[in-house]
C-alpha positions as a Markdown table, in Angstrom:
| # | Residue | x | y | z |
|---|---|---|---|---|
| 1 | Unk | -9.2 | 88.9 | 87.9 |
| 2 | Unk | -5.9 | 88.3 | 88.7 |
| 3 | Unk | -4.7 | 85.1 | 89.0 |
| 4 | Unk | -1.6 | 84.3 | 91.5 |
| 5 | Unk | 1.4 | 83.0 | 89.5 |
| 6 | Unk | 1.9 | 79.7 | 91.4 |
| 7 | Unk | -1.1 | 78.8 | 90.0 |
| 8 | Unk | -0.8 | 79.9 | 86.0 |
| 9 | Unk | 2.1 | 77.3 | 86.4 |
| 10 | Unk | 0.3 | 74.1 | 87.4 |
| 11 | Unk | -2.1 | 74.9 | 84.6 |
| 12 | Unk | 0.0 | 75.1 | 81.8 |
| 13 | Unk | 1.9 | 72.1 | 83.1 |
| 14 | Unk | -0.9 | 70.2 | 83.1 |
| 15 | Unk | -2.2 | 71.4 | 79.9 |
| 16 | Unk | 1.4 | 70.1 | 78.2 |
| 17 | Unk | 1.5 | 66.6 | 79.9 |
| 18 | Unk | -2.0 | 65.9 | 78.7 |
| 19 | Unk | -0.9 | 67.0 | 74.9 |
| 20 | Unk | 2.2 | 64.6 | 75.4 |
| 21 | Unk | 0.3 | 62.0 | 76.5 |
| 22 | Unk | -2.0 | 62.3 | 73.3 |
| 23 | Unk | 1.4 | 62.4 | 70.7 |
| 24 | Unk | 2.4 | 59.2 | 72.5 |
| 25 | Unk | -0.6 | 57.1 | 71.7 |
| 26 | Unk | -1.1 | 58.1 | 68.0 |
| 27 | Unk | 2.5 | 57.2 | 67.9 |
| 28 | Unk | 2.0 | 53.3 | 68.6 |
| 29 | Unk | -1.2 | 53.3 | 66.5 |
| 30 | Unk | 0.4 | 54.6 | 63.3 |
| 31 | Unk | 4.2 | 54.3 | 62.8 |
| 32 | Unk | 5.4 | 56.4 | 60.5 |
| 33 | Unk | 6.2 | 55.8 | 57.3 |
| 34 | Unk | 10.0 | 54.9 | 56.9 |
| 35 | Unk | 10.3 | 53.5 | 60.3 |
| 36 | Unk | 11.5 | 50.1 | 60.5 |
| 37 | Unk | 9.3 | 47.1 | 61.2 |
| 38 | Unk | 8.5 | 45.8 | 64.5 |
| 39 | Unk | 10.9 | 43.0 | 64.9 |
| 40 | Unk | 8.7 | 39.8 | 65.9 |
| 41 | Unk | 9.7 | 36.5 | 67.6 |
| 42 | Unk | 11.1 | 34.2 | 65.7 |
| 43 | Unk | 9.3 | 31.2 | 67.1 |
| 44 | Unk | 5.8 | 32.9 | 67.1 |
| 45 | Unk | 7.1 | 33.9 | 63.2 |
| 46 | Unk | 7.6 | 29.7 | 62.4 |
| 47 | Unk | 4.4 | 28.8 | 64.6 |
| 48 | Unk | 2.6 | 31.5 | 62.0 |
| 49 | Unk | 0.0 | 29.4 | 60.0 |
| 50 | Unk | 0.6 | 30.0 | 55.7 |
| 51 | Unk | -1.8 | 32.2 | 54.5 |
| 52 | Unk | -4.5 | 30.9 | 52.8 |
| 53 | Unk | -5.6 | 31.5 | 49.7 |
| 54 | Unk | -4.2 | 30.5 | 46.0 |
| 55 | Unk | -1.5 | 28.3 | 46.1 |
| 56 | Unk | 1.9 | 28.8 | 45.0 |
| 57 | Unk | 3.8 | 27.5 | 42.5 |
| 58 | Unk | 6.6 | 25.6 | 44.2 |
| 59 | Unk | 9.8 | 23.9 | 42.5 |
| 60 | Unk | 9.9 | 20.3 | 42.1 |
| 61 | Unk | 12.8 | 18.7 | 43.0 |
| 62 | Unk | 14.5 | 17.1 | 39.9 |
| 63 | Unk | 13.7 | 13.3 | 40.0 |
| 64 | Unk | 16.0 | 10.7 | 38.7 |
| 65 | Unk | 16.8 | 10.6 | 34.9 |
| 66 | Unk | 14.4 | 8.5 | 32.5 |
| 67 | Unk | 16.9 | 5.6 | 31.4 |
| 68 | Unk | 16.7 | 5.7 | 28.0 |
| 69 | Unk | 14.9 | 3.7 | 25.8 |
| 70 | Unk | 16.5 | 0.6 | 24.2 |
| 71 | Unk | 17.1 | 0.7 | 20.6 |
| 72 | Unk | 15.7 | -2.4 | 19.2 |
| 73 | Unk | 18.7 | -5.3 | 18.8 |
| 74 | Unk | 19.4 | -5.6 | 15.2 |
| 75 | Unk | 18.2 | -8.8 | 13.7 |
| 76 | Unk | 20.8 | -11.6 | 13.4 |
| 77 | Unk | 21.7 | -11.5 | 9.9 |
| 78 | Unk | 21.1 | -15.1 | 7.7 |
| 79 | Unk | 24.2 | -16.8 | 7.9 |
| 80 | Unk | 25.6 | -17.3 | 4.4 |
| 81 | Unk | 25.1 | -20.2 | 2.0 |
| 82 | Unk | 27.8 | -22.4 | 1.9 |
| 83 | Unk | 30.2 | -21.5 | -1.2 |
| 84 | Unk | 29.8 | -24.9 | -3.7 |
| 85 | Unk | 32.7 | -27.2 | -3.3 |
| 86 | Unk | 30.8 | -30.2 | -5.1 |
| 87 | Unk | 29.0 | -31.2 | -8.7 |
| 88 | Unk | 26.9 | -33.5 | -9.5 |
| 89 | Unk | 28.6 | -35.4 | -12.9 |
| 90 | Unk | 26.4 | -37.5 | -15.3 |
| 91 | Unk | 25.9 | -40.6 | -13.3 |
| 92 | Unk | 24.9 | -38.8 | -10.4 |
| 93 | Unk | 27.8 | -38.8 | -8.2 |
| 94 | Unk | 29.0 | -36.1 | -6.3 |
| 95 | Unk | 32.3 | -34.9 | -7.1 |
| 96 | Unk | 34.7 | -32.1 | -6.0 |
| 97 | Unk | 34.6 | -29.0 | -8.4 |
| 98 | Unk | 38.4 | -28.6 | -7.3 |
| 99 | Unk | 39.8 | -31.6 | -5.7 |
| 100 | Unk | 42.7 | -29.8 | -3.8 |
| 101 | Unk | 39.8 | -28.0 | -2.2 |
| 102 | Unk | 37.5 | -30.7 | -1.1 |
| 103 | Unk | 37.7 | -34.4 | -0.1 |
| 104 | Unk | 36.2 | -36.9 | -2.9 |
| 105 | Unk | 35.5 | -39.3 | 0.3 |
| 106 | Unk | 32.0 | -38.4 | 0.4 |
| 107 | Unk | 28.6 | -39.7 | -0.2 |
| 108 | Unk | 24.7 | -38.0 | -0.4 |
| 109 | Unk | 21.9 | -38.9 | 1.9 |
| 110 | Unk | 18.7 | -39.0 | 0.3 |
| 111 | Unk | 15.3 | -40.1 | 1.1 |
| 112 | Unk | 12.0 | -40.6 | -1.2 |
| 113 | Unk | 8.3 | -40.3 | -1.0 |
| 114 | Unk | 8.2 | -38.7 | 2.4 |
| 115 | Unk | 6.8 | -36.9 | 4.7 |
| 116 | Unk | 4.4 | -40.1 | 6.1 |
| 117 | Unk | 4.5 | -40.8 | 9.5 |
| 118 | Unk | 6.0 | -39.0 | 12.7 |
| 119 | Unk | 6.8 | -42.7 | 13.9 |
| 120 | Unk | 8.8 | -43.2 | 11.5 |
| 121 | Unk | 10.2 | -39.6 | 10.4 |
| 122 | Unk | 11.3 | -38.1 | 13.7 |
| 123 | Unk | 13.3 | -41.2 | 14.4 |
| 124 | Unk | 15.5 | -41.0 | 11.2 |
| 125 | Unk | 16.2 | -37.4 | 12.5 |
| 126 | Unk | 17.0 | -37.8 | 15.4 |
| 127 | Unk | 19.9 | -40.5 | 13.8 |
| 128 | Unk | 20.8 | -37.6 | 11.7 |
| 129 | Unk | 21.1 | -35.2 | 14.3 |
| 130 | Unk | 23.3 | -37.7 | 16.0 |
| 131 | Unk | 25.4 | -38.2 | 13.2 |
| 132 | Unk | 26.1 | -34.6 | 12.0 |
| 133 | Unk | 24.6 | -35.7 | 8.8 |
| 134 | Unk | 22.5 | -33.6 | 6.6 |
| 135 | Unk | 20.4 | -35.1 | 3.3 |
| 136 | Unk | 18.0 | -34.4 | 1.3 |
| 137 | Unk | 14.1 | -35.1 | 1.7 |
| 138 | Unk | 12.5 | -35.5 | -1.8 |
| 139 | Unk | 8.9 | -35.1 | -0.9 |
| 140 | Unk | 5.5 | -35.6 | -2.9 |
| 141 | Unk | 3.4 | -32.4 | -2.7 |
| 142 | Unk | -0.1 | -34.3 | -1.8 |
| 143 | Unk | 1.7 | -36.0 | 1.5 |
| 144 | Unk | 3.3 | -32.4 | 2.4 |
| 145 | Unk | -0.1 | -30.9 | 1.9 |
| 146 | Unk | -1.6 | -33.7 | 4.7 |
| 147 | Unk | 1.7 | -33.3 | 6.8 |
| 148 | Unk | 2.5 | -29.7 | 6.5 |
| 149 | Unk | 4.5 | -29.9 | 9.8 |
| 150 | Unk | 6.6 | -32.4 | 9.2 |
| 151 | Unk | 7.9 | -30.6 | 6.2 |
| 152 | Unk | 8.6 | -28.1 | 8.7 |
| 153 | Unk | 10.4 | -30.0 | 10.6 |
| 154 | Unk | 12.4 | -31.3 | 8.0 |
| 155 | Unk | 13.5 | -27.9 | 7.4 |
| 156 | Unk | 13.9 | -26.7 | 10.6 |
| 157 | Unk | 16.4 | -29.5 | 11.5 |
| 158 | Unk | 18.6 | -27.7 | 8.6 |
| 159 | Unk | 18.1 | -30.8 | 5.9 |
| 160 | Unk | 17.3 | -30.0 | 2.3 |
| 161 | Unk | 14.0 | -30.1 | 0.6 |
| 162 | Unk | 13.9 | -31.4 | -2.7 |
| 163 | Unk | 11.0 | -32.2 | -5.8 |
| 164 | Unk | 9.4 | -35.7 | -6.2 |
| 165 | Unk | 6.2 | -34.4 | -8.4 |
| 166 | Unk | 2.6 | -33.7 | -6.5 |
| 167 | Unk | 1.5 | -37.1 | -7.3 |
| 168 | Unk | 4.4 | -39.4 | -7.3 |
| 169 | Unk | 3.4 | -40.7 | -11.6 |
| 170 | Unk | 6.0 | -41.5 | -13.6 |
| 171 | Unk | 6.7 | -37.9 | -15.3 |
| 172 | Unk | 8.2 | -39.7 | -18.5 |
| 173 | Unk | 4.9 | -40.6 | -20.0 |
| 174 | Unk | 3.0 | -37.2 | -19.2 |
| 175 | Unk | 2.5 | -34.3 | -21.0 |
| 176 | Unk | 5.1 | -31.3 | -20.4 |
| 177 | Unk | 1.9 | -29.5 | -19.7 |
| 178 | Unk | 1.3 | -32.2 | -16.9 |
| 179 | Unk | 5.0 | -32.2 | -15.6 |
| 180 | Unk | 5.3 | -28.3 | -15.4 |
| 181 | Unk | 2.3 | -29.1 | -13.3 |
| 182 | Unk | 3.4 | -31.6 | -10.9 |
| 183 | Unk | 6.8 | -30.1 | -10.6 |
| 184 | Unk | 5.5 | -26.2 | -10.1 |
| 185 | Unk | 3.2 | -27.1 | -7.7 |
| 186 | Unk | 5.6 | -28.8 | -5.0 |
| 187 | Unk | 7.9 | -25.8 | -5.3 |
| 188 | Unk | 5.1 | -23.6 | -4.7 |
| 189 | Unk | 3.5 | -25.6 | -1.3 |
| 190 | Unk | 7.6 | -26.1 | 0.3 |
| 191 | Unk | 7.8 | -22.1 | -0.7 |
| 192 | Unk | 5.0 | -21.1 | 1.5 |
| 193 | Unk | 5.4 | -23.5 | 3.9 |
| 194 | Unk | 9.4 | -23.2 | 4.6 |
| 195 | Unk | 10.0 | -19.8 | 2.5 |
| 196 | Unk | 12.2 | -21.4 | 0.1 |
| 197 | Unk | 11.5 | -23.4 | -2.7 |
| 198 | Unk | 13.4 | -26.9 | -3.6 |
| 199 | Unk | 16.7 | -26.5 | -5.6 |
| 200 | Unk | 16.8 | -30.7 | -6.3 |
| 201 | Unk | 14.8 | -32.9 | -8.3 |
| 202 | Unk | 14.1 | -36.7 | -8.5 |
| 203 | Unk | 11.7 | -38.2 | -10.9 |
| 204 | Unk | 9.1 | -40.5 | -9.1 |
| 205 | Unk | 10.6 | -44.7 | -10.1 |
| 206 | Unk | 13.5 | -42.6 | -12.5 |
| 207 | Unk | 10.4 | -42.2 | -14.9 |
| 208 | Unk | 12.3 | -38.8 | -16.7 |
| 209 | Unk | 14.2 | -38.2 | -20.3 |
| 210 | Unk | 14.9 | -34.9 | -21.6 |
| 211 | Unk | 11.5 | -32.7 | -21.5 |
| 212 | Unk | 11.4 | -33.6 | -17.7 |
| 213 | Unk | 14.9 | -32.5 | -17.1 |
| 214 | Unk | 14.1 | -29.4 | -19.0 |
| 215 | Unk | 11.1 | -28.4 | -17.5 |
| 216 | Unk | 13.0 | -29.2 | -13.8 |
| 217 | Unk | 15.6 | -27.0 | -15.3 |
| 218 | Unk | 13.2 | -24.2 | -16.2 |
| 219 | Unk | 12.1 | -24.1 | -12.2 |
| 220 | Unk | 15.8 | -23.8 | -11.6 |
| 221 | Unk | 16.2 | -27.3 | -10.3 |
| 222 | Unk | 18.8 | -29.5 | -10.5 |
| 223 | Unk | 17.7 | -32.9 | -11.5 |
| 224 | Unk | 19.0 | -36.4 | -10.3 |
| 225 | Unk | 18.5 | -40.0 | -10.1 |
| 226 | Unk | 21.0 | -42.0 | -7.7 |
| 227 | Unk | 24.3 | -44.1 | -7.9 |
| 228 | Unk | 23.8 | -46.4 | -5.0 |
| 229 | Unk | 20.1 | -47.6 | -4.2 |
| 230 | Unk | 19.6 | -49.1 | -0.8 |
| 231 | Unk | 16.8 | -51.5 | -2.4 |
| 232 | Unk | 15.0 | -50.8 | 0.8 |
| 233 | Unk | 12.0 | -50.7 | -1.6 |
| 234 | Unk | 12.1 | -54.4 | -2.7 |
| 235 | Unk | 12.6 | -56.4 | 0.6 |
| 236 | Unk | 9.4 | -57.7 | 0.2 |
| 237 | Unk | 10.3 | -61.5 | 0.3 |
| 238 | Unk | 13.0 | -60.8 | 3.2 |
| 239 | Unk | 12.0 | -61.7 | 6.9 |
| 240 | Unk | 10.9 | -58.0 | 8.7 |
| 241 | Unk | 13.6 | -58.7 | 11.2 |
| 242 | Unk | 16.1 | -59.1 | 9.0 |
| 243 | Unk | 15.5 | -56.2 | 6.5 |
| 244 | Unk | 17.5 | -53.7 | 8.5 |
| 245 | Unk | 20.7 | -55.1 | 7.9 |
| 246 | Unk | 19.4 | -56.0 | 4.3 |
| 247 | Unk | 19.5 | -52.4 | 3.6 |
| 248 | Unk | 22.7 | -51.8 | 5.5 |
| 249 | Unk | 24.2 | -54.6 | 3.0 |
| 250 | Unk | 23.0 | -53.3 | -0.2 |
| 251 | Unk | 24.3 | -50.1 | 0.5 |
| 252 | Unk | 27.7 | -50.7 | 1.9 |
| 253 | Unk | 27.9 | -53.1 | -1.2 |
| 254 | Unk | 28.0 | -50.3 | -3.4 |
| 255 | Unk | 30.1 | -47.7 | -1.6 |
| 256 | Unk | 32.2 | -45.3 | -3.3 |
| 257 | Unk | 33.5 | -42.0 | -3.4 |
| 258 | Unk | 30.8 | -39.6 | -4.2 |
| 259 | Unk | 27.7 | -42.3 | -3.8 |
| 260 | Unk | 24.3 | -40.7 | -4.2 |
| 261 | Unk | 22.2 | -43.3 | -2.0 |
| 262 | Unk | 18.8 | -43.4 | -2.2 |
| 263 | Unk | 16.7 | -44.3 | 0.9 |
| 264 | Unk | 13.1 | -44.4 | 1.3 |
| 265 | Unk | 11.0 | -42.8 | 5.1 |
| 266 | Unk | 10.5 | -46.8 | 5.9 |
| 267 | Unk | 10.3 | -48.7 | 9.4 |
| 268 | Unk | 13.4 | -50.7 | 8.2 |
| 269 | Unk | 15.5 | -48.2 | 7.2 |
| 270 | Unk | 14.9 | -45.8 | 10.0 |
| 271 | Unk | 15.6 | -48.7 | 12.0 |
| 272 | Unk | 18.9 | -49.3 | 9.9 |
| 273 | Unk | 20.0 | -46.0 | 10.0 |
| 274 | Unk | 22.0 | -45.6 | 13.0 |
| 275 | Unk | 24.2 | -48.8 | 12.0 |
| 276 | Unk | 24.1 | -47.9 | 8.1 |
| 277 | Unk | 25.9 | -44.0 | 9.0 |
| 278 | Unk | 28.3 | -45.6 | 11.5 |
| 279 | Unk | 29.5 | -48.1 | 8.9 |
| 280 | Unk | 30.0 | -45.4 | 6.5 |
| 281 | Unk | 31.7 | -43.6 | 8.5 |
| 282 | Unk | 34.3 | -46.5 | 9.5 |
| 283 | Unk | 35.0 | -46.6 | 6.1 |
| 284 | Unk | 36.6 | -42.9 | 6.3 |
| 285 | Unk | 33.9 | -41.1 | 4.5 |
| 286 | Unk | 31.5 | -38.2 | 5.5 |
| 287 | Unk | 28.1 | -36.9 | 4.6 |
| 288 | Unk | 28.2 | -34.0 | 2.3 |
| 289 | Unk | 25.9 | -31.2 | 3.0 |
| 290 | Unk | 23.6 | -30.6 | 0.2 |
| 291 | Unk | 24.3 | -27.0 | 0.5 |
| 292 | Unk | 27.6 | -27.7 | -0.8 |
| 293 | Unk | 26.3 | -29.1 | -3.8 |
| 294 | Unk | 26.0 | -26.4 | -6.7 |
| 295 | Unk | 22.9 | -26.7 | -7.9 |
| 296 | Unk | 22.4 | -25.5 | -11.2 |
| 297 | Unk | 19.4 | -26.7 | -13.0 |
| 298 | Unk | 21.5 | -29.4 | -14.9 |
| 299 | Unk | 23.9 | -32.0 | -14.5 |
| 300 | Unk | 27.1 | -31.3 | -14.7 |
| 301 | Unk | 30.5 | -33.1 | -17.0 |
């Protein structure tokens, strides 16, 4: 059958608009590989959620520095012992080792049989303190062992501790068995107690000779009586009121150059005190500082 030509046209027309229209849509379902992407919205891109899933690692921002840890301040270093500039010659004075390098016009503070009372004690140093006046402390071991901080306080006030036997006897008539005793143990208590031991000695009522000296000087001490004695030991028939300015007297009665004065921890010489270093000093002398003293374990010429 023959078919008019008008017609063979509309078919095949209509046959090649419906294959075109089936390209198109496989087009927009699958692009082709190497086409370039779809560009997107950029608000709907920042309005996106993040995917979820694991996490990424993400970059910390540097934080401050650590400061840096502070090395530890050194420790202060001991300040160093006094160089000598005084002796002690053989009746006890104190004397310059080389008198165009230090002023005769000086005298040692010492005190006996302490430490007793805080009453009576803390006073005296306070006087001291006032007076820019160091001494020594001669103590007996059995009243450090029942007043440990007072020793300490001695100490800590920068005076010098010095050896008056355990027991206050008089050393003279013991054994050197019984001395090496008395003596050994003091320097071992003010040792632990202060961390250094006594470099001075004074035998309890002067009561020494030569085996005491020698067994002080075996302990590496230097040993000593006195040249001026305040007496503030043997006021006992002088009124209470007046024994302050007894012992103010008796010393200032004796003053010289390079007087060792021997004082006792007493009411009446605390009490003295004050007037005792001011009168001194009027006199144009000054307290010598026991760390000036070389202390050798024996008297010296």
């Amino acid at each position: 059958m023959k078919f008019p030509a008008p017609a063979i046209l509309v078919v095949l027309l209509s046959l090649v608009l419906v294959t075109a229209g089936c390209s198109g849509n496989r087009e927009s379902a699958s692009p082709v590989p190497g086409d370039p992407a779809p560009e997107t919205d950029a608000s709907a891109a920042t309005e996106t959620p993040a995917e979820t899933g694991s996490p990424t690692e993400t970059e910390t921002p540097p934080g401050p520095e650590p400061a840096p840890e502070a090395s530890p301040a050194p420790a202060s270093p001991e300040p160093p012992e006094p160089v000598p500039l005084y002796r002690m010659n053989a009746v006890y004075d104190i004397v310059p080792i080389d008198p165009d390098q230090a002023d005769k016009r000086v005298v040692l503070l010492t005190f006996d049989d302490g430490p007793k009372s805080a009453d009576t004690l803390l006073p005296m140093l306070d006087t001291l303190d006032r007076h820019g006046a160091k001494a020594i402390f001669f103590v007996n071991g059995y009243r450090v062992d029942k007043n440990p901080d007072l020793l300490k306080e001695i100490h800590d006030r920068g005076h010098a501790v010095g050896n008056h036997s355990w027991d206050h006897i008089p050393l003279g008539k013991e054994k050197p068995e019984t001395v090496r005793d008395q003596i050994g143990r003091v320097q071992d208590i003010v040792r632990k107690l202060t961390g250094e031991a006594p470099r001075f000695f004074r035998p309890p009522h002067a009561s020494g000779g030569e085996d005491v000296r020698r067994i002080a000087g075996e302990f590496g001490l230097l040993y000593m009586t006195w040249s001026n004695g305040s007496l503030d030991w043997d006021l006992g028939k002088v009124k209470e009121e007046d024994r302050p300015q007894a012992v103010i007297d008796n010393v200032m009665k004796q003053l010289r150059p390079g007087s060792n004065i021997l004082m006792h921890e007493l009411p009446w010489t605390a009490e003295a005190l004050d007037g005792l270093l001011a009168a001194i000093r009027g006199e144009g002398y000054r307290f010598v500082d026991p760390r000036e003293i070389a202390a050798d374990g024996a008297a010296t010429r």
